[in-house]
N, C-alpha and C positions, 0 to 999 in steps of 0.2 A: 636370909630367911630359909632356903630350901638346906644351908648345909645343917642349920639347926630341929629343922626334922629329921634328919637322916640320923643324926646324933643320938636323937632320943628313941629313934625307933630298932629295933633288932635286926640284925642281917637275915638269921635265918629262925622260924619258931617250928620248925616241924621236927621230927625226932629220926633219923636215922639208928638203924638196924644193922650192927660188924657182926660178924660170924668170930665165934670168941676163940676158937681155933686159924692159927695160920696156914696158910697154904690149901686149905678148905674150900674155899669160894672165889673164883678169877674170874673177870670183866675182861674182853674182847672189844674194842673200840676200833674202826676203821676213821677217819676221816681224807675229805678229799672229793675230788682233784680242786688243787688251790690254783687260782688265777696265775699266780707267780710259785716260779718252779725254786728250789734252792741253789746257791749257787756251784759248789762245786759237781756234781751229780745230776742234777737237772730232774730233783726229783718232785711227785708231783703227789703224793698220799703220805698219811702218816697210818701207821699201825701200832695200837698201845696194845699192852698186855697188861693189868692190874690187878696186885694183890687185894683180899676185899678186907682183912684188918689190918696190915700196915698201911695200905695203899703206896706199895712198892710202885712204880711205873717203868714200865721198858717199852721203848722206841723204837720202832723199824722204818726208817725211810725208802719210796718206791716207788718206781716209774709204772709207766702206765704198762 
């Protein structure tokens, strides 16, 4: 029953806005500190960088 309303219904209906130029508009994301650290580095945050029309993503992992 539930997986057949999921089926019929849309994931997303709202309209998102790209900047029609690249390299134009970049998102700064922090997240963190995660309960469990990574394992080789022992790291505890992540830092995203994102492009806002490819939506490139770059990664920085980081202790406290």
């Amino acid at each position: 029953m539930c997986r057949q309303a999921k089926d019929i219904q849309n994931s997303f209906t709202g309209t998102s806005n790209r900047p029609t130029t690249k390299g134009k508009q970049w998102y700064v994301v922090v997240n963190g500190p995660f309960n469990i650290s990574t394992l080789v580095e022992e790291n505890n945050y992540v830092f995203g960088i994102i492009e806002g029309k490819s939506r490139f993503l770059v990664q920085y992992y980081m202790n406290e």
